[in-house]
Backbone as JSON, one array per atom type, in Angstrom:
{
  "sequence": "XXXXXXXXXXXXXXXXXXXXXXXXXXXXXXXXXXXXXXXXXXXXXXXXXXXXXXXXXXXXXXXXXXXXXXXXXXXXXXXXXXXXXXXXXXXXXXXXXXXXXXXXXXXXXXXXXXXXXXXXXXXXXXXXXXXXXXXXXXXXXXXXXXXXXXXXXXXXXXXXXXXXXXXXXXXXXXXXXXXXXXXXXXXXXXXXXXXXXXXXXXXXXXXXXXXXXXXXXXXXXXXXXXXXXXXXXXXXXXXXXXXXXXXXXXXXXXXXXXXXXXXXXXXXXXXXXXXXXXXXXXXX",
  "N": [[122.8, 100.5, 98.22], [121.15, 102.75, 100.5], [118.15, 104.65, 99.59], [118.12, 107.89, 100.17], [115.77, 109.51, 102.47], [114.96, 111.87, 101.63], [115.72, 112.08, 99.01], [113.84, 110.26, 98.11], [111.39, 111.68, 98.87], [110.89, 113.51, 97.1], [111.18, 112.3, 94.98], [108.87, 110.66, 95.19], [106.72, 113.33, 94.87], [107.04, 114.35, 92.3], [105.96, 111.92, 91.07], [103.21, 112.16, 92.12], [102.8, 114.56, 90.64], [102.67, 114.11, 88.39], [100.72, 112.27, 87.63], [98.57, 113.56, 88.34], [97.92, 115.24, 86.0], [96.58, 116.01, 82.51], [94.1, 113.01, 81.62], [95.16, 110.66, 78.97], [93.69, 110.43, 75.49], [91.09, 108.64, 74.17], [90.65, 104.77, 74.45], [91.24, 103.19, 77.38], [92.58, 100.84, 79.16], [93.34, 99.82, 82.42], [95.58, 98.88, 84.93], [95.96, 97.63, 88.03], [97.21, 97.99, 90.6], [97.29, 97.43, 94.07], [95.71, 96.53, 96.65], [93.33, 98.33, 97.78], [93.49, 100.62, 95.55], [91.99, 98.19, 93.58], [89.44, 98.28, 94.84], [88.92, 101.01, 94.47], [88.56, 100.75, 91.52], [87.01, 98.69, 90.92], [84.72, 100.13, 91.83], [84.4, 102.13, 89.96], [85.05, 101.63, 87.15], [83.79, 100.51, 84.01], [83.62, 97.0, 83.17], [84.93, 96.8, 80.61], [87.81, 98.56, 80.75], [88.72, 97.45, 82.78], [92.28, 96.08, 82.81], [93.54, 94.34, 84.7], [94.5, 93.19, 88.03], [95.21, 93.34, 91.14], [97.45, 91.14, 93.14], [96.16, 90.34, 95.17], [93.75, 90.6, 94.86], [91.63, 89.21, 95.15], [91.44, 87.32, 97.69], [89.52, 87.05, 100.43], [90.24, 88.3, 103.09], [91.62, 90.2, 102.35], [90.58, 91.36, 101.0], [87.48, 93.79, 100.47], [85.89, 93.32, 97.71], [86.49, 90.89, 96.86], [85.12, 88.9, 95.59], [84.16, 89.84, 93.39], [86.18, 90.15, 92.37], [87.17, 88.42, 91.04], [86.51, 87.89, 88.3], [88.23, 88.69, 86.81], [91.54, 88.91, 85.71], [94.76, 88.59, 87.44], [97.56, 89.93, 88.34], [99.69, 88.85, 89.36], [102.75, 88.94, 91.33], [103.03, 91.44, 91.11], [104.99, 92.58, 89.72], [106.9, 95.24, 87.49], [107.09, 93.92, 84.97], [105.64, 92.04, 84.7], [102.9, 93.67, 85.07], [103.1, 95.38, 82.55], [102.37, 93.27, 81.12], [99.89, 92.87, 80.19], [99.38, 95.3, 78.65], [98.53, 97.83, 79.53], [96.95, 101.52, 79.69], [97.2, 102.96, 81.98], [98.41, 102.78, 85.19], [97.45, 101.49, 88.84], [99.02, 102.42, 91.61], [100.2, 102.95, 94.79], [101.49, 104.95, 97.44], [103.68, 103.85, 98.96], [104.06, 101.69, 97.03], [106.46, 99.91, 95.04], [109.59, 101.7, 93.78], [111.03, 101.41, 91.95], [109.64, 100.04, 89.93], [107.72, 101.74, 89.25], [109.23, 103.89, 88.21], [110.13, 101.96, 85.71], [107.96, 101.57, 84.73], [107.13, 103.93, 84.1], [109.01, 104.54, 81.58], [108.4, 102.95, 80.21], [106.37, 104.26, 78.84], [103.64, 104.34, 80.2], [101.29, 105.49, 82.18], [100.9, 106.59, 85.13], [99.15, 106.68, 88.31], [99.77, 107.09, 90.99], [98.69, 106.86, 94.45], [98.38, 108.72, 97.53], [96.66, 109.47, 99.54], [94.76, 108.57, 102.11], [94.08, 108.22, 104.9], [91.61, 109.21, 105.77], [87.93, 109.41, 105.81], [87.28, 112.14, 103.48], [89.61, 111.1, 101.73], [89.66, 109.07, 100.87], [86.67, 109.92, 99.22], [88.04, 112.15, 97.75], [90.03, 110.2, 95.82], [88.26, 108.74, 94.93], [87.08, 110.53, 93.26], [89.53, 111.53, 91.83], [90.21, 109.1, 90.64], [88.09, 108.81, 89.52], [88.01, 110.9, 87.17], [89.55, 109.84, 85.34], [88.77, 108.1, 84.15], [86.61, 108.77, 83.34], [84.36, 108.59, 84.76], [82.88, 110.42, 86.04], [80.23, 111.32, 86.96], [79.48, 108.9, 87.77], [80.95, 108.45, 90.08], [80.15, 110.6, 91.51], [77.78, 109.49, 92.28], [78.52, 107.15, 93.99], [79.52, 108.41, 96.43], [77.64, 110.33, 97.09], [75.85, 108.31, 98.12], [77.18, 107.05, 100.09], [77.59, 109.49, 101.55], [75.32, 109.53, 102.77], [74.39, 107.22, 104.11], [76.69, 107.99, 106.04], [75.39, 110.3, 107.21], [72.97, 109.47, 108.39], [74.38, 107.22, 110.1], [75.54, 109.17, 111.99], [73.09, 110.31, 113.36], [72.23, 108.24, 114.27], [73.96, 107.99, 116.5], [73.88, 109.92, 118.04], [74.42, 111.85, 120.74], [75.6, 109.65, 122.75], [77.95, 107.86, 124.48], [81.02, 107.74, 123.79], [82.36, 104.4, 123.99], [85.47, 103.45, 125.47], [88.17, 102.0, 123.67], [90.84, 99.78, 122.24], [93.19, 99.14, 119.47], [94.67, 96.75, 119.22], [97.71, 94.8, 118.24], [99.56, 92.1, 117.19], [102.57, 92.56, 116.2], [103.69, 94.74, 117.92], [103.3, 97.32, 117.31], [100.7, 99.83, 117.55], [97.86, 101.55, 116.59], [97.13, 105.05, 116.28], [96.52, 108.48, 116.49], [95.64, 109.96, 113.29], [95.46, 108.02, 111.38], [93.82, 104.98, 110.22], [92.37, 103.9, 111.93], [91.79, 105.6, 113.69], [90.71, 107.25, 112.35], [87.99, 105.41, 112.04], [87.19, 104.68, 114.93], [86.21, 107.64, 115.19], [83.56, 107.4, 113.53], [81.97, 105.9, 115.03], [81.7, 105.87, 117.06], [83.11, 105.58, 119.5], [86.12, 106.06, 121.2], [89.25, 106.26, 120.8], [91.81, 105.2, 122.53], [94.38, 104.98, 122.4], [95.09, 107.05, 121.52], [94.13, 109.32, 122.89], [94.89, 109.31, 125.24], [97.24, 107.97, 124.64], [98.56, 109.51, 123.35], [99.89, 109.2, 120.52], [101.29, 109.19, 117.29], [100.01, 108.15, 114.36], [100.72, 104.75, 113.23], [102.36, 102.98, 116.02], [105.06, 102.36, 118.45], [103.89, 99.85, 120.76], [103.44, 101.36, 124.22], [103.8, 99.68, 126.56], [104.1, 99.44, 129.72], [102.62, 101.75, 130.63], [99.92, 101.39, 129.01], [98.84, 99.86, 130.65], [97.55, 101.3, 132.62], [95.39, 102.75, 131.12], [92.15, 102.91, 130.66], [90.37, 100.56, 129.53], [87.58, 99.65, 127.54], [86.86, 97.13, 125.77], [88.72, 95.68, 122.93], [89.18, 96.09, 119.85], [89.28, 93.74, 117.79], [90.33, 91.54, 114.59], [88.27, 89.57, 112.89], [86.22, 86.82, 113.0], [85.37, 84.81, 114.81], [85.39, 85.28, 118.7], [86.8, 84.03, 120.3], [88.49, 82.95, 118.94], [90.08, 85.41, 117.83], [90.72, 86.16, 120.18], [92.84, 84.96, 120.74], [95.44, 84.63, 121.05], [96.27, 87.63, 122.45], [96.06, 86.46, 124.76], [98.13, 85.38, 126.02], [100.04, 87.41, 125.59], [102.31, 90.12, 126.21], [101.32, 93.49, 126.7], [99.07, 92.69, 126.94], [97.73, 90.77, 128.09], [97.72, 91.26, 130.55], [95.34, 93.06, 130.58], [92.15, 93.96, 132.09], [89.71, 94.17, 129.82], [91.19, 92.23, 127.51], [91.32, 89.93, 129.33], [88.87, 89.35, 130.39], [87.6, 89.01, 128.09], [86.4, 91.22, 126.67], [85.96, 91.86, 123.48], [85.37, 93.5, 120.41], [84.24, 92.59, 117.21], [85.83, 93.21, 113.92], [85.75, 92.38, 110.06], [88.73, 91.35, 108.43], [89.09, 92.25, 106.19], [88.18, 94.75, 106.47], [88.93, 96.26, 108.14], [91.23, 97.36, 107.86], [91.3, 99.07, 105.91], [91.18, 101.36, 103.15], [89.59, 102.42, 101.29], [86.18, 103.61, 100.73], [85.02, 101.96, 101.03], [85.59, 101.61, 104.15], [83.14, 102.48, 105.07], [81.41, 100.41, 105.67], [83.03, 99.26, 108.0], [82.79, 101.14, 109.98], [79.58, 100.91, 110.52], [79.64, 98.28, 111.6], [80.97, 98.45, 113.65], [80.1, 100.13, 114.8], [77.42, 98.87, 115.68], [77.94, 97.11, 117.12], [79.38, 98.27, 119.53], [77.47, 100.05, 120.68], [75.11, 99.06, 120.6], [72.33, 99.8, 121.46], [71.16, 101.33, 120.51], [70.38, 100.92, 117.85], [67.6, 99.22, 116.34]],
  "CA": [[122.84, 101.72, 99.03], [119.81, 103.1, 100.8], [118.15, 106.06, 98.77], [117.69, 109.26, 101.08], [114.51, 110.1, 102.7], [114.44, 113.37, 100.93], [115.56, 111.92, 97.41], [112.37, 109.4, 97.67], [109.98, 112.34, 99.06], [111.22, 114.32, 96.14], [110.7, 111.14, 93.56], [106.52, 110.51, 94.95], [106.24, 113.94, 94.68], [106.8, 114.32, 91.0], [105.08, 111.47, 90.49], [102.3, 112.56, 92.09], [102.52, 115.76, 89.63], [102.23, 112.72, 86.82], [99.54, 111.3, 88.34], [97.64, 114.62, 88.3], [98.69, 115.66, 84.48], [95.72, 115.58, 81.95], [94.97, 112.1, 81.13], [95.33, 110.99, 77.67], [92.66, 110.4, 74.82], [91.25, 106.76, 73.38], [90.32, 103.95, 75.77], [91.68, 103.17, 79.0], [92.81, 99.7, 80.4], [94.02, 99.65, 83.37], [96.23, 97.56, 85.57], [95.82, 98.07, 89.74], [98.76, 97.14, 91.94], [97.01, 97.09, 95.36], [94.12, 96.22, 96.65], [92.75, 99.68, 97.51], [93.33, 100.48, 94.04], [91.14, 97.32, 93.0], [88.27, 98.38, 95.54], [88.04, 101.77, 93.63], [88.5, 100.68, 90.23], [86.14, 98.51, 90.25], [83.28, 100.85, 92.14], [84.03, 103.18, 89.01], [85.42, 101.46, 85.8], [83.79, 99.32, 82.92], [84.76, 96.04, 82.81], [86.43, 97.03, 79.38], [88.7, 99.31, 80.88], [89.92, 96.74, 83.7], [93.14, 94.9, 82.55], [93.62, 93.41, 85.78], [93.73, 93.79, 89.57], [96.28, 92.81, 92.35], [97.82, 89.97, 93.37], [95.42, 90.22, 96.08], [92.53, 91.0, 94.62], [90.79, 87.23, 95.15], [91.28, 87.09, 98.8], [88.4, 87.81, 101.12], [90.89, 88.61, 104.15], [92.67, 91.44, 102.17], [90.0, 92.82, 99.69], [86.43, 93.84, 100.33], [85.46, 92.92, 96.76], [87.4, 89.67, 96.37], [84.2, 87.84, 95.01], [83.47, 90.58, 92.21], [87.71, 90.45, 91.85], [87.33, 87.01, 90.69], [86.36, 87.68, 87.2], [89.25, 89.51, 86.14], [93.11, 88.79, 85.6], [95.85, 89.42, 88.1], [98.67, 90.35, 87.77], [100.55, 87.86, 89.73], [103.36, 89.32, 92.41], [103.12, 93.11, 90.86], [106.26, 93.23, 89.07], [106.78, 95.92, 86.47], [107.39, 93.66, 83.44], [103.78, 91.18, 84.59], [101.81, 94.51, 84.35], [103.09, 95.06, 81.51], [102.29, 92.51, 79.79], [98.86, 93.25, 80.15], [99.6, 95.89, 77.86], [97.64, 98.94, 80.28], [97.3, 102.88, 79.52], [97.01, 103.53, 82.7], [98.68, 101.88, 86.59], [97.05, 102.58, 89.45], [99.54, 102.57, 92.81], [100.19, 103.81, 95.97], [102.78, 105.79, 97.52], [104.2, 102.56, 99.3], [104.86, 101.12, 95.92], [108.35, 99.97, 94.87], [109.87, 103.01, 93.2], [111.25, 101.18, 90.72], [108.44, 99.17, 89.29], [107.36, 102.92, 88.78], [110.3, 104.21, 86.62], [109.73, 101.43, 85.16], [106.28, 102.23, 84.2], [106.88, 105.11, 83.29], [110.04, 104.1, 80.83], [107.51, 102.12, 79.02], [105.19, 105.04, 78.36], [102.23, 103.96, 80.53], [101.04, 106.71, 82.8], [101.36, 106.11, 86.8], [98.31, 107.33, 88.93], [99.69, 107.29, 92.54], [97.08, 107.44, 95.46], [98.95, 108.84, 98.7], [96.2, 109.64, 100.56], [93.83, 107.27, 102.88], [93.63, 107.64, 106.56], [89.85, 109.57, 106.18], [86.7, 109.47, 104.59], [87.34, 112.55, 102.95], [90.69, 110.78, 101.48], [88.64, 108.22, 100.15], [86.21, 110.75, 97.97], [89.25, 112.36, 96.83], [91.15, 109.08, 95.5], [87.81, 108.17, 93.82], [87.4, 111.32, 91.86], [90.9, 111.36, 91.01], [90.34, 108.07, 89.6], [86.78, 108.63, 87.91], [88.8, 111.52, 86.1], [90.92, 109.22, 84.47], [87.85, 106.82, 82.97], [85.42, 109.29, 82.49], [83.08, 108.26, 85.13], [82.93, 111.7, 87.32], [78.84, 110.8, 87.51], [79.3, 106.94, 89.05], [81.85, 108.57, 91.57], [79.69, 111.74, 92.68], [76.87, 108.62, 93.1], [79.11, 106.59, 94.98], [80.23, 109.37, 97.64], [76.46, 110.41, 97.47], [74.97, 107.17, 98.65], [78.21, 106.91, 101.03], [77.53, 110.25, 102.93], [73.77, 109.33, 103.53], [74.84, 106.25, 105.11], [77.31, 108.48, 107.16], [74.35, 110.98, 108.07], [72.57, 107.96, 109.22], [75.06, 106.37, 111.18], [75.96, 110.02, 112.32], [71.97, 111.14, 113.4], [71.98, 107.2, 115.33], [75.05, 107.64, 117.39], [73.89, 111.72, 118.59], [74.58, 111.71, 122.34], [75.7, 108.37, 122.98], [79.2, 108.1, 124.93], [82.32, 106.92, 123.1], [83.58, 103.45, 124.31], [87.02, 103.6, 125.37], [88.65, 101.11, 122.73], [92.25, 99.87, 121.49], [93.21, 98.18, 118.23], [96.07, 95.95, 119.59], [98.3, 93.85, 117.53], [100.77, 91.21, 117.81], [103.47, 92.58, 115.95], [104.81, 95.41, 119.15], [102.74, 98.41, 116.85], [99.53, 100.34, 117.94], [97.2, 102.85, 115.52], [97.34, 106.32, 117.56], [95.89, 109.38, 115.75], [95.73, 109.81, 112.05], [95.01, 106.17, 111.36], [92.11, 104.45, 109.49], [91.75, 102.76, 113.02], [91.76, 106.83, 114.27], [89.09, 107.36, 111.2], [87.18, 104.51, 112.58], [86.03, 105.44, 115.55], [85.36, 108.96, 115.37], [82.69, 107.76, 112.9], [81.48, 104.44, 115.33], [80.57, 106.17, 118.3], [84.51, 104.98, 120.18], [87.32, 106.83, 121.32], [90.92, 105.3, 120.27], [92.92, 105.57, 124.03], [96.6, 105.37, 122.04], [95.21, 108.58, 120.69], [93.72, 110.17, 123.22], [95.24, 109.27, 126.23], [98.49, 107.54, 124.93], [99.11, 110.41, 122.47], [100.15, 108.05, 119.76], [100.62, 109.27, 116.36], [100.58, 107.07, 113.36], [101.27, 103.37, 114.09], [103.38, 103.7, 117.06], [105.71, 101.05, 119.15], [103.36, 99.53, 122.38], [104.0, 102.0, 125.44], [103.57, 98.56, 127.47], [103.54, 99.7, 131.24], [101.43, 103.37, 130.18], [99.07, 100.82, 128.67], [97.84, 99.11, 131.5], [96.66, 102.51, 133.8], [93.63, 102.75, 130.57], [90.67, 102.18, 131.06], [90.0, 100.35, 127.88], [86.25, 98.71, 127.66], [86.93, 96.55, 124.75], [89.77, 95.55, 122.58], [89.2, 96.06, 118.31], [89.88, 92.99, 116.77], [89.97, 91.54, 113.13], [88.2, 88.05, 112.61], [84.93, 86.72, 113.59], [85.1, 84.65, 115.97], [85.67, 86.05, 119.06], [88.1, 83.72, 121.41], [90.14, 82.66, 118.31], [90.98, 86.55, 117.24], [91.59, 86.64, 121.26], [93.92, 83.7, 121.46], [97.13, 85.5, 120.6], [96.4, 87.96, 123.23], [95.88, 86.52, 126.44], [99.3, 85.15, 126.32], [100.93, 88.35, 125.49], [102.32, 91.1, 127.03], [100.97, 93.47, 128.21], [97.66, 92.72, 126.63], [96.81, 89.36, 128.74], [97.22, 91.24, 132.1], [94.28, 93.94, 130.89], [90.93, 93.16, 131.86], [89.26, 93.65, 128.89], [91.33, 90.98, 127.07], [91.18, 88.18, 130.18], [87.11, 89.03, 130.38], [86.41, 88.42, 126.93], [85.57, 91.88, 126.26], [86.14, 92.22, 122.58], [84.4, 93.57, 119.37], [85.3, 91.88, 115.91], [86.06, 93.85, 112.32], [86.32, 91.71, 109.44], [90.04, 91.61, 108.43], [89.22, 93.35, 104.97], [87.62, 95.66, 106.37], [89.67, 96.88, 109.75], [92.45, 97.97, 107.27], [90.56, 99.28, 104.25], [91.66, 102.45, 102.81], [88.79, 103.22, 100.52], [85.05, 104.38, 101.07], [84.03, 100.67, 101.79], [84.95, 101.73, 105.3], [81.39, 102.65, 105.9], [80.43, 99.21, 106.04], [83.05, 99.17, 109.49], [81.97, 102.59, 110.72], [78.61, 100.78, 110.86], [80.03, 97.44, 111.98], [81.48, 98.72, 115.06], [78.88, 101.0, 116.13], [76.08, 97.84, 115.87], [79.07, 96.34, 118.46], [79.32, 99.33, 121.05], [76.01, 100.9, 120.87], [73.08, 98.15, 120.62], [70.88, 100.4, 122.65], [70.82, 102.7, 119.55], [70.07, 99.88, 116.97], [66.36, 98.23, 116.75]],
  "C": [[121.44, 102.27, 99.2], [119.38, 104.37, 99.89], [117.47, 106.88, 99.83], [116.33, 109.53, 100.95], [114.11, 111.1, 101.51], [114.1, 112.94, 99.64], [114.2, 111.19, 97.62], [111.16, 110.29, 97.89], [109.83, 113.25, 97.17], [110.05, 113.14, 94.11], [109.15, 110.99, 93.54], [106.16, 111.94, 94.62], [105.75, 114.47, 93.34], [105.79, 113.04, 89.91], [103.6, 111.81, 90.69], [101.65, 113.03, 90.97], [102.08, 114.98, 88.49], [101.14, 112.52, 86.75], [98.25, 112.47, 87.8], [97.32, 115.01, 86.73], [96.7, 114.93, 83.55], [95.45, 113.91, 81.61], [94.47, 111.98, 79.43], [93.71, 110.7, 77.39], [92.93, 108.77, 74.44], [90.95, 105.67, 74.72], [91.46, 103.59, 76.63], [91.68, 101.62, 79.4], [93.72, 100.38, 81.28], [94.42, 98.67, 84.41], [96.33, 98.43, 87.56], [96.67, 97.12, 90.51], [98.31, 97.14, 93.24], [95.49, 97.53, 95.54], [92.97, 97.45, 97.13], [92.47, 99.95, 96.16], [92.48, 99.74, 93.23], [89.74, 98.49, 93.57], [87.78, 99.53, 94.34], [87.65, 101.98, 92.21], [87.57, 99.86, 89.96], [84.58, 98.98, 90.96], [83.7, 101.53, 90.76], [83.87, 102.83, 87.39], [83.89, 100.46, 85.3], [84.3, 98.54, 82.85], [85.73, 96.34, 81.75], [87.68, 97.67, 79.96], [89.64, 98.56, 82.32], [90.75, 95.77, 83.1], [93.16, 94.05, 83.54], [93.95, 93.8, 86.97], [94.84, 92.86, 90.25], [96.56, 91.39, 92.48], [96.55, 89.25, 94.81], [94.21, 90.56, 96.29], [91.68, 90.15, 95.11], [90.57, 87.02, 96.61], [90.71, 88.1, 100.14], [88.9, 88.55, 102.79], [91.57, 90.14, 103.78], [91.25, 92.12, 101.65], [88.61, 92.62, 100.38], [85.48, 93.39, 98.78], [86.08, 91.96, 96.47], [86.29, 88.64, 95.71], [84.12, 88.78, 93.29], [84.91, 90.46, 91.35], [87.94, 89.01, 90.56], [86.88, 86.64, 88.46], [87.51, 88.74, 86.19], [90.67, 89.49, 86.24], [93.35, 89.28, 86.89], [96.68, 89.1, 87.73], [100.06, 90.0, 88.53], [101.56, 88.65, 91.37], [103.19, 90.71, 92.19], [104.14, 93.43, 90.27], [105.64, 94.37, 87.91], [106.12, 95.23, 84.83], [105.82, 92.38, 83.38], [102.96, 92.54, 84.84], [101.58, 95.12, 83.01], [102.51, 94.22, 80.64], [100.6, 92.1, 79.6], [98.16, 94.78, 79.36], [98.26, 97.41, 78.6], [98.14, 100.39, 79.72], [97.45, 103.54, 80.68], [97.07, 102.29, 83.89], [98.6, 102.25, 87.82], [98.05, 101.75, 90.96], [99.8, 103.43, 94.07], [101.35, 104.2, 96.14], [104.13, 104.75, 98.55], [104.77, 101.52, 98.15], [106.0, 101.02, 95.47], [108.39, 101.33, 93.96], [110.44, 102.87, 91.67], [110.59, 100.24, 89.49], [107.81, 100.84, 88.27], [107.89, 103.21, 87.33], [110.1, 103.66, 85.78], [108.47, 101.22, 83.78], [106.23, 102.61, 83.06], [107.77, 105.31, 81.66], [109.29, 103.76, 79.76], [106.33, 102.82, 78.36], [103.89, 105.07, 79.21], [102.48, 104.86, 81.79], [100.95, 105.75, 84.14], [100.26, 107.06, 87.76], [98.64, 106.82, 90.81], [98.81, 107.42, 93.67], [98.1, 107.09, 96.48], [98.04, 109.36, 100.0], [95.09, 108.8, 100.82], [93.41, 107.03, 103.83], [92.18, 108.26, 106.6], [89.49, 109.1, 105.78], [86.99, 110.38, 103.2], [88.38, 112.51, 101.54], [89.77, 110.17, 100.44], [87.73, 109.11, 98.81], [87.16, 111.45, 97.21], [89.85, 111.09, 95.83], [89.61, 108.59, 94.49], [87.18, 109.33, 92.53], [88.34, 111.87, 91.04], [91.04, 109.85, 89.84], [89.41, 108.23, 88.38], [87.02, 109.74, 86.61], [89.4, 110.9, 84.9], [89.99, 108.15, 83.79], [86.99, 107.7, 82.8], [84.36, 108.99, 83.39], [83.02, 109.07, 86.43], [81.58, 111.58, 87.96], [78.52, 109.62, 88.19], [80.04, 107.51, 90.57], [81.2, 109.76, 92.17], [78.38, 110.76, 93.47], [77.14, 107.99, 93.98], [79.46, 107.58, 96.56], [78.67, 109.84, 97.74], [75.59, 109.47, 98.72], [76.22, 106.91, 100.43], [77.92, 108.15, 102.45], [75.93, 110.0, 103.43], [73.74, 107.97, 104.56], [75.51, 106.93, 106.32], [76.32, 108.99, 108.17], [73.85, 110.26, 108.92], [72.91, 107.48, 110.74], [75.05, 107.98, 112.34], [74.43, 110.39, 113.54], [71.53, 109.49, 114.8], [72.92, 107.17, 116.99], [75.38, 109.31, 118.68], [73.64, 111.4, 120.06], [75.29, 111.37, 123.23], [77.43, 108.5, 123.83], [79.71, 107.37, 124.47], [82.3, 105.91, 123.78], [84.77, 103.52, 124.18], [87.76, 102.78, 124.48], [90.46, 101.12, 122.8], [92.15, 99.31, 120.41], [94.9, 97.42, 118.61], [96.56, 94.7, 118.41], [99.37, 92.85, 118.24], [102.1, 91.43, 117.45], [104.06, 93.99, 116.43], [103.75, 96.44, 118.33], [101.04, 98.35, 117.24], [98.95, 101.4, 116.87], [96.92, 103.76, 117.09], [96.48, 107.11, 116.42], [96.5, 109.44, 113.96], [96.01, 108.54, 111.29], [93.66, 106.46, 110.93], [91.71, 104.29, 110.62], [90.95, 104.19, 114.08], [90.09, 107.32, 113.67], [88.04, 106.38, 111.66], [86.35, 104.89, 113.74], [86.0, 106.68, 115.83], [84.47, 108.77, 114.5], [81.63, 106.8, 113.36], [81.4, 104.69, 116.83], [82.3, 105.43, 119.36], [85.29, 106.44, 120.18], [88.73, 106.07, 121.61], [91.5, 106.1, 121.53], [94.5, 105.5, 123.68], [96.32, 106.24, 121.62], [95.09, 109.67, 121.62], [94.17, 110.46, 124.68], [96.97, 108.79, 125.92], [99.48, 108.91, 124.27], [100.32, 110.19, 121.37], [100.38, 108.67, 118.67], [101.01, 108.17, 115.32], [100.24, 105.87, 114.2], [102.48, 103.37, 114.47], [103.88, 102.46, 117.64], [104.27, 101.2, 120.56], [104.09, 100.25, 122.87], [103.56, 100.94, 126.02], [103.0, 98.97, 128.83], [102.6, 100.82, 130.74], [100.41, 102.49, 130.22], [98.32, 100.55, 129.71], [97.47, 100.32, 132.9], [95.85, 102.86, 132.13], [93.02, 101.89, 130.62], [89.79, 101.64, 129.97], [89.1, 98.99, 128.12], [86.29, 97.8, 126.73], [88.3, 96.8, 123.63], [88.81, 95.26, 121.06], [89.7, 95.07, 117.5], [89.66, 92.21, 115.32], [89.71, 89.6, 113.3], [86.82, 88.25, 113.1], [84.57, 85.61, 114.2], [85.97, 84.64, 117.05], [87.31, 85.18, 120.09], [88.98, 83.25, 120.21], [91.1, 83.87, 118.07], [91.17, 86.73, 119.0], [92.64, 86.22, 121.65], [95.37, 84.07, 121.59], [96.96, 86.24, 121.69], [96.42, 87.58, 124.79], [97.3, 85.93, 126.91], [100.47, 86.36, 126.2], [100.76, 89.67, 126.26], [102.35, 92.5, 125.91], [99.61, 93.37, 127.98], [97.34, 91.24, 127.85], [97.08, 90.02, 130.08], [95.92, 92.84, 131.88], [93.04, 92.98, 131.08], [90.11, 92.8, 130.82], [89.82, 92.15, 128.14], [90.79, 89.41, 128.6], [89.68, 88.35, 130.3], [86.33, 88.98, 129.12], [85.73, 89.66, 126.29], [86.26, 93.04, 124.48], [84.82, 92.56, 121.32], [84.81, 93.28, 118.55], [84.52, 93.07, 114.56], [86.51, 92.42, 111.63], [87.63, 92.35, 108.78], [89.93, 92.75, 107.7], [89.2, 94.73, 105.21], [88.42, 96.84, 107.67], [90.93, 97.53, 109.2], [92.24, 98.35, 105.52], [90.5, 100.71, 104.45], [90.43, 103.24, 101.92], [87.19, 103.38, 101.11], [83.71, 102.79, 101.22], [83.93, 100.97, 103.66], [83.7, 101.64, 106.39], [80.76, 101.63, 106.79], [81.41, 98.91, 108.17], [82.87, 100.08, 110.3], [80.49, 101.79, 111.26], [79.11, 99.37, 111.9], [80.13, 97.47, 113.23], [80.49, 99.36, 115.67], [77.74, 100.13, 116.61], [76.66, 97.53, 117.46], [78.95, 97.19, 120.01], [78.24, 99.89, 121.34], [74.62, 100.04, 120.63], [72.19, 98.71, 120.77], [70.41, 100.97, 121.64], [70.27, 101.85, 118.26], [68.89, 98.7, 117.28], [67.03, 96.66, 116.29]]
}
């Protein structure tokens, strides 16, 4: 039987409250169920204090750190009873996480640090001083968000003037990013303006408006890979992306995968990524 919207808003919410709750005393392993979770555990922790790291920690398509991931356990599919057995004080998940891996968790004593927020930047500095709370490393995470907004300034002080590119982020599986999206967070910090946001009036990831689609005027299509006619190949056969111009003229910009759906304060690196892409003129 399905469990009610409400009951499950009700259930993250208290965990949240968990999540928040002093944490304890004595050292700290910890076990990270998704690969967000990796990214910021290991900008903050001590190796000592990492038990181990996603099922998907290792692979350079999902994780931005999948080379650094490589020296440290996973934890196989994510079940409850294989994080366990890594014997952790502390499990760091998201609000997408099974619910009962949780209970679970929590059954067993080991504290449950939730991270439900992600579509900004500002999400991002939150989620890593919620974490550096919980190891003790409140000085690595005000350095990290330090060095992070001077990069922003940067990018921010290169891109002063300059006119958005109209953009989409099209997929193959019928869904579009509209407003309040990483893809939303993206370019308002890369010199673009997202047209399912601003013209389709999109929010979230939204079903394709198909016909709507093709009256924008969209200069380039957002896609994940690097090179450019294989991440186009899927589109020019599909509808209604193969009758826009951009797709049939080739006029795409590439995100690496990791990085085109990355929740934590690696972003930066595609904030910059994209703007090299749309704005050359502004880049010696």
């Amino acid at each position: 039987m399905r469990t009610p919207l409400r009951l499950l808003a009700v259930f993250w919410f208290l965990c949240s409250l968990l999540g928040a709750a002093e944490p304890a005393a004595g050292p700290v392993r910890v076990v990270s169920q998704t690969v967000g979770s990796d990214e910021l555990l290991l900008a903050l922790a001590e190796p000592a204090q990492i038990a181990a790291l996603s099922h998907l920690s290792r692979k350079p398509e999902f994780s931005v750190v999948a080379q650094e991931a490589e020296k440290y356990p996973r934890i196989g599919l994510g079940d409850a009873e294989t994080m366990l057995k890594f014997t952790p004080t502390l499990v760091l998940v998201a609000d997408y996480s099974r619910a009962e891996w949780v209970t679970q968790l929590q059954r067993a004593g080991v504290r449950v640090l939730v991270f439900d927020r992600y579509k900004t930047l500002e999400d991002c500095y939150a989620n890593l001083r919620l974490l550096a709370r919980e190891l003790g490393a409140e000085a690595r995470a005000e350095a990290v968000i330090a060095a992070c907004e001077a990069r922003v300034t940067a990018l921010r002080a290169k891109l002063a003037g300059v006119r958005p590119v109209r953009v989409i982020a099209p997929s193959t599986y019928g869904m579009i990013p509209g407003d309040e999206t990483t893809f939303a967070d993206l370019c308002a910090h890369a010199g673009a303006e997202n047209l399912a946001a601003t013209l389709g009036h999109l929010h979230g990831h939204a079903a394709v408006p198909s016909e709507q689609m093709l009256s924008w005027p969209v200069e380039a299509v957002v896609l994940m890979g690097s090179e450019r006619e294989t991440a186009l190949a899927p589109y020019r056969g599909l509808v209604p992306y193969k009758f826009m111009a951009a797709v049939r003229e080739g006029r795409a910009v590439l995100i690496a995968a990791s990085l085109m759906s990355c929740v934590t304060h690696y972003r930066i690196d595609a904030y910059e990524q994209l703007a090299r892409q749309l704005h050359p003129e502004v880049f010696p």
